[in-house]
ZAMI-100024 format. One line per 10 residues: number of its first residue (from 1); for each residue x, y, z of N, C-alpha, C, O. Coordinates in steps of 0.1 Angstrom, whole numbers, padded with zeros to 4 digits. Layout:
NUM = X/Y/Z/X/Y/Z/X/Y/Z/X/Y/Z  ...
END
This chain:
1 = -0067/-0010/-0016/-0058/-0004/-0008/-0054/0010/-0013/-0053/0013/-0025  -0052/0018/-0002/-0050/0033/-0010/-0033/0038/-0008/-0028/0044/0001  -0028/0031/-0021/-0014/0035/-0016/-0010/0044/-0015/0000/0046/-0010  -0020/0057/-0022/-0013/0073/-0018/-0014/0077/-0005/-0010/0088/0000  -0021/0070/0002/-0025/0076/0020/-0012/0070/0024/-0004/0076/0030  -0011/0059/0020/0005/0050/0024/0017/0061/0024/0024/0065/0033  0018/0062/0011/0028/0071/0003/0028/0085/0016/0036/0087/0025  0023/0087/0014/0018/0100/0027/0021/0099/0035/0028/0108/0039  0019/0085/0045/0016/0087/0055/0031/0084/0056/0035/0088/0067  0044/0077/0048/0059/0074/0051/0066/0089/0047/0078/0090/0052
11 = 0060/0101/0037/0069/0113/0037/0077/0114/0051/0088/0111/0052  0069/0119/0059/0079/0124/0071/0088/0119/0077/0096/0126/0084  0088/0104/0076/0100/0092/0079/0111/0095/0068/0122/0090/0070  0109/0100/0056/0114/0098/0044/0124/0085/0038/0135/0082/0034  0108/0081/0040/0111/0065/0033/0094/0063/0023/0082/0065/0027  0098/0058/0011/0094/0055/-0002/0083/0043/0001/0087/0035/0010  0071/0039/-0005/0066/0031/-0008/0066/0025/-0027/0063/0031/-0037  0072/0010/-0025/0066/0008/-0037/0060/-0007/-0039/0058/-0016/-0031  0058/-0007/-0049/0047/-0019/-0052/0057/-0033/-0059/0065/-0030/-0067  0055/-0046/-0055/0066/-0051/-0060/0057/-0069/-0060/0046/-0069/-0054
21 = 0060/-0082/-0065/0064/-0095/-0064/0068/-0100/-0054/0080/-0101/-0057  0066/-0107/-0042/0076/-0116/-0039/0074/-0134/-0036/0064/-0141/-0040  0082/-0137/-0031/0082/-0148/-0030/0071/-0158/-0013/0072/-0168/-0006  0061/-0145/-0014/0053/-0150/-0002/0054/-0145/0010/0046/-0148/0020  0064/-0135/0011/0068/-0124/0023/0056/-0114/0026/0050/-0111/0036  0057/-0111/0015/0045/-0100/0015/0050/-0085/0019/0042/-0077/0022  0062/-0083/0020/0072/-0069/0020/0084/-0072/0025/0085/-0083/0029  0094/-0064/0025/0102/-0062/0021/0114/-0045/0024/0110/-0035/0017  0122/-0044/0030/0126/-0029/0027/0143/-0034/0021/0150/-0044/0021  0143/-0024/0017/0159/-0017/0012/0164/-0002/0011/0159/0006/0004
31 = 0172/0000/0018/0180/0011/0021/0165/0021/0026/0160/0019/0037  0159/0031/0018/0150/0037/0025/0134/0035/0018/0127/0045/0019  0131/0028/0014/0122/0021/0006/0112/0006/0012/0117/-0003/0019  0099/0006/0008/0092/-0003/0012/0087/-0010/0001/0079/-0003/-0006  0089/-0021/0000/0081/-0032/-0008/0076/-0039/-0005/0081/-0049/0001  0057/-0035/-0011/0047/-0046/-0005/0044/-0048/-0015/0041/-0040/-0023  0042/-0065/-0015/0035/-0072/-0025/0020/-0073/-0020/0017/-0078/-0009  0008/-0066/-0031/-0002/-0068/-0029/-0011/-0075/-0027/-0021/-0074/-0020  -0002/-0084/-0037/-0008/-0098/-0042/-0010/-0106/-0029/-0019/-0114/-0029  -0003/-0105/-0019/-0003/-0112/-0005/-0012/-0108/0004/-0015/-0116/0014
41 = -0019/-0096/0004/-0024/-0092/0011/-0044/-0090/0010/-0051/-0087/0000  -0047/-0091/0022/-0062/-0093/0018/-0072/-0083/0022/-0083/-0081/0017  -0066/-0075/0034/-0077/-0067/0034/-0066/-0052/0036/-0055/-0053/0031  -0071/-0039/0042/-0064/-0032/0042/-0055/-0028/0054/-0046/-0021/0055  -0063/-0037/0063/-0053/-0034/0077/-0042/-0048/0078/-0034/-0049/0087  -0042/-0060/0067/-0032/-0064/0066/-0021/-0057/0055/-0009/-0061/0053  -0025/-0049/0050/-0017/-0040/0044/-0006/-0030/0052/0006/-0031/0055  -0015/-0021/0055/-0014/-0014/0070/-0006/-0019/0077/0005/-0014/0078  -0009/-0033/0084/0001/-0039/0091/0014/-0039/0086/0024/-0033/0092  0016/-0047/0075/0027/-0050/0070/0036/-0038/0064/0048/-0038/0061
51 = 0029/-0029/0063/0041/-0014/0063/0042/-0008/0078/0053/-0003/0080  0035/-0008/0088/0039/-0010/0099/0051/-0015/0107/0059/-0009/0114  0049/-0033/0103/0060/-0041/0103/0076/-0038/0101/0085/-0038/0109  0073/-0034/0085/0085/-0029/0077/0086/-0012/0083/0097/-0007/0087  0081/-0008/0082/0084/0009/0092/0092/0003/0108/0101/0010/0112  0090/-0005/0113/0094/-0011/0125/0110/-0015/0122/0118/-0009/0129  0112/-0022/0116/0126/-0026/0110/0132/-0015/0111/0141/-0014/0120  0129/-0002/0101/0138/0008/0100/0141/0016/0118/0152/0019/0123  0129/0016/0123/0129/0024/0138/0145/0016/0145/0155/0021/0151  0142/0005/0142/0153/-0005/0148/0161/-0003/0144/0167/0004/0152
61 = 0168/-0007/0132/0182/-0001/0126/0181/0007/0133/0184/0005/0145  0178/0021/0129/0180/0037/0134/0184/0035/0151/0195/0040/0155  0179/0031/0156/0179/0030/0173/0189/0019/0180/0189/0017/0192  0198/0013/0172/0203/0001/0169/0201/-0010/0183/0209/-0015/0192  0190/-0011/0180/0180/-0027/0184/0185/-0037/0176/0185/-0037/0164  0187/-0045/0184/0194/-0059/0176/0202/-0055/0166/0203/-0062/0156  0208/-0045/0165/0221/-0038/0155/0225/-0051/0140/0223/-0050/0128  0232/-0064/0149/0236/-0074/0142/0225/-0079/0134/0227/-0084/0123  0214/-0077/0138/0203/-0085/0125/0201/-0075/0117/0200/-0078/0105  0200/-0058/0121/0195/-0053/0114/0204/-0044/0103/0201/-0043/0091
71 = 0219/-0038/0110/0230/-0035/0101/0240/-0042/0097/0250/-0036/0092  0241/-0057/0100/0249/-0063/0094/0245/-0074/0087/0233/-0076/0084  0258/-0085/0084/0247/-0093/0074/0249/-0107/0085/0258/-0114/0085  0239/-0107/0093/0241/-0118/0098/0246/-0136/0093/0247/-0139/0081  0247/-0143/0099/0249/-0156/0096/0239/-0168/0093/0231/-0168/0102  0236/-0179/0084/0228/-0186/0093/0223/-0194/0105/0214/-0202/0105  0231/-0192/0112/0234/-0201/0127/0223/-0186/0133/0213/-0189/0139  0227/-0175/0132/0225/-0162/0136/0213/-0163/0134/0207/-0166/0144  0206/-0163/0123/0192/-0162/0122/0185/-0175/0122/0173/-0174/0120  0191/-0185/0125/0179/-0198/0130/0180/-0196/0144/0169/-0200/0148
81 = 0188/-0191/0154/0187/-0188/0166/0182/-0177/0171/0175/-0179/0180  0183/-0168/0169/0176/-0154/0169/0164/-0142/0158/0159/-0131/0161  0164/-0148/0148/0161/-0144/0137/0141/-0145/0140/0136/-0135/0135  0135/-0151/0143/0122/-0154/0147/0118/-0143/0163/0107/-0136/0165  0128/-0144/0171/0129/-0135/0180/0126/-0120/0181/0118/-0113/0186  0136/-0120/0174/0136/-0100/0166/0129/-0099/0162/0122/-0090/0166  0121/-0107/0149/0109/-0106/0141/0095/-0106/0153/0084/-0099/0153  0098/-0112/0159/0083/-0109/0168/0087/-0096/0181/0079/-0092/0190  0101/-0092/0180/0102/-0080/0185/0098/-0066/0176/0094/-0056/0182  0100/-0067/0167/0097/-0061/0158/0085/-0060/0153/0083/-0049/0147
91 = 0075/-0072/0156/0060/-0072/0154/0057/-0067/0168/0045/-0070/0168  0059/-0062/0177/0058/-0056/0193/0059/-0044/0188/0048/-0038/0189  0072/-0036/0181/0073/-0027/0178/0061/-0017/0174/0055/-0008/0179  0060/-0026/0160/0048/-0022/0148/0037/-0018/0153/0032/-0008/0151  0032/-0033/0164/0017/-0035/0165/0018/-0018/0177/0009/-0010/0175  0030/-0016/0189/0023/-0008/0194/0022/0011/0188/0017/0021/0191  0034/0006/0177/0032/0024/0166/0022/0024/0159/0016/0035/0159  0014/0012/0152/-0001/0009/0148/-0007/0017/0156/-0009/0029/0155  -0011/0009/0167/-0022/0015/0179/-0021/0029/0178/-0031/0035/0174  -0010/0037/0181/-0009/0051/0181/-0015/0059/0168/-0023/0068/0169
101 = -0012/0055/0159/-0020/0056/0151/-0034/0052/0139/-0038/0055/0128  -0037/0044/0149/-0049/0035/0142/-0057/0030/0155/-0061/0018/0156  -0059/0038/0165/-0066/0031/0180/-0075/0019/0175/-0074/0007/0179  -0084/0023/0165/-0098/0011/0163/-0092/0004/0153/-0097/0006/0142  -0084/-0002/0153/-0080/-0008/0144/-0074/-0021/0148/-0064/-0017/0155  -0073/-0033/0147/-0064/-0043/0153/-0055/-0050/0146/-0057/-0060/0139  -0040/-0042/0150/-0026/-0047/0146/-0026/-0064/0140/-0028/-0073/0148  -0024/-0067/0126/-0024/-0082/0127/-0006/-0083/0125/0001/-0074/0119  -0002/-0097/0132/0010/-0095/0133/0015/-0105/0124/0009/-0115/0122  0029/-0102/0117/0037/-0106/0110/0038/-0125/0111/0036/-0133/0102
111 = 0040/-0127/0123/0049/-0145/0128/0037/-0142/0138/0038/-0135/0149  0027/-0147/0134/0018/-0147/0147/0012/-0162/0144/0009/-0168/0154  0011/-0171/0129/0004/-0183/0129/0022/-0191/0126/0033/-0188/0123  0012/-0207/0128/0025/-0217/0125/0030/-0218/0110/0039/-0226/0106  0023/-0211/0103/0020/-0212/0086/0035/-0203/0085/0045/-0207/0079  0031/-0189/0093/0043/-0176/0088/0056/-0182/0095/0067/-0180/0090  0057/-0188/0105/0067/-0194/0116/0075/-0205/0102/0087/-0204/0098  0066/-0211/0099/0073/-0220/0088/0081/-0214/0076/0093/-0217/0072  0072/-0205/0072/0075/-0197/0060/0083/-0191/0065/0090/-0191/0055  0090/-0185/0074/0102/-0182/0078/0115/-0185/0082/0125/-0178/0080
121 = 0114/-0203/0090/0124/-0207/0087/0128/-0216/0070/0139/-0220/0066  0118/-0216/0064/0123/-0220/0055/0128/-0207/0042/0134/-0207/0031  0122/-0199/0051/0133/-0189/0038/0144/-0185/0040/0151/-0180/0032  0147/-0185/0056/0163/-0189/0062/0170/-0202/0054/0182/-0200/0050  0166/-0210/0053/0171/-0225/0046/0177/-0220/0033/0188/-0222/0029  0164/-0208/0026/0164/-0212/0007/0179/-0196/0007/0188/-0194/-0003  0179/-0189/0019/0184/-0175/0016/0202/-0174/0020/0212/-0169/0015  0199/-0184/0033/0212/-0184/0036/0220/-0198/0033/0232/-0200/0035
END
């Protein structure tokens, strides 16, 4: 993966890439910053993707789409009922700013199998 094309390609958003651990997420943002764990990832348009993803998040905040998930701290009741929703609105988001810039390329999406669907509510369980 070529993280300085990465690095580059978030200057004009001015928002940060960095490299990090997680717990199976596979990224991650804070305040104006992206953390992707590499270790999660296998080729480079699941890379790609998943800063996409996480670039999508911030569009949202900024535009205040789903406001409550995105600038506050939601609840857990909040995010077992809507929290999967936004996330595949948010993979809508990504997949169609991907295309714009990546035409031959095909968007892989965040909550697209029953594996990430799982891994999701259960990190709602471990978080909230």
């Amino acid at each position: 993966m070529n993280l300085k094309h990465m690095k580059q390609f978030l200057e004009p958003f001015g928002i940060s890439l960095k490299t990090t651990s997680t717990d199976g997420s596979g990224a991650y943002i804070d305040e104006r910053e992206i953390y992707l764990d590499l270790s999660e990832m296998s080729s480079d348009e699941e890379a790609w993707s998943m800063l996409f993803h996480e670039l999508a998040h911030f569009y949202c905040a900024e535009n205040s789409l789903y406001s409550h998930y995105h600038n506050q701290d939601p609840d857990k009741s909040y995010m077992l009922r809507y929290g999967l929703k936004i996330e595949k609105y948010v993979d809508g988001v990504a997949g169609r700013l991907f295309g714009s810039y990546f035409p031959d390329i095909e968007y892989i999406p965040a909550y697209d199998t029953q594996e990430d669907i799982d891994w999701f509510y259960h990190w709602i369980e471990r978080e909230y």
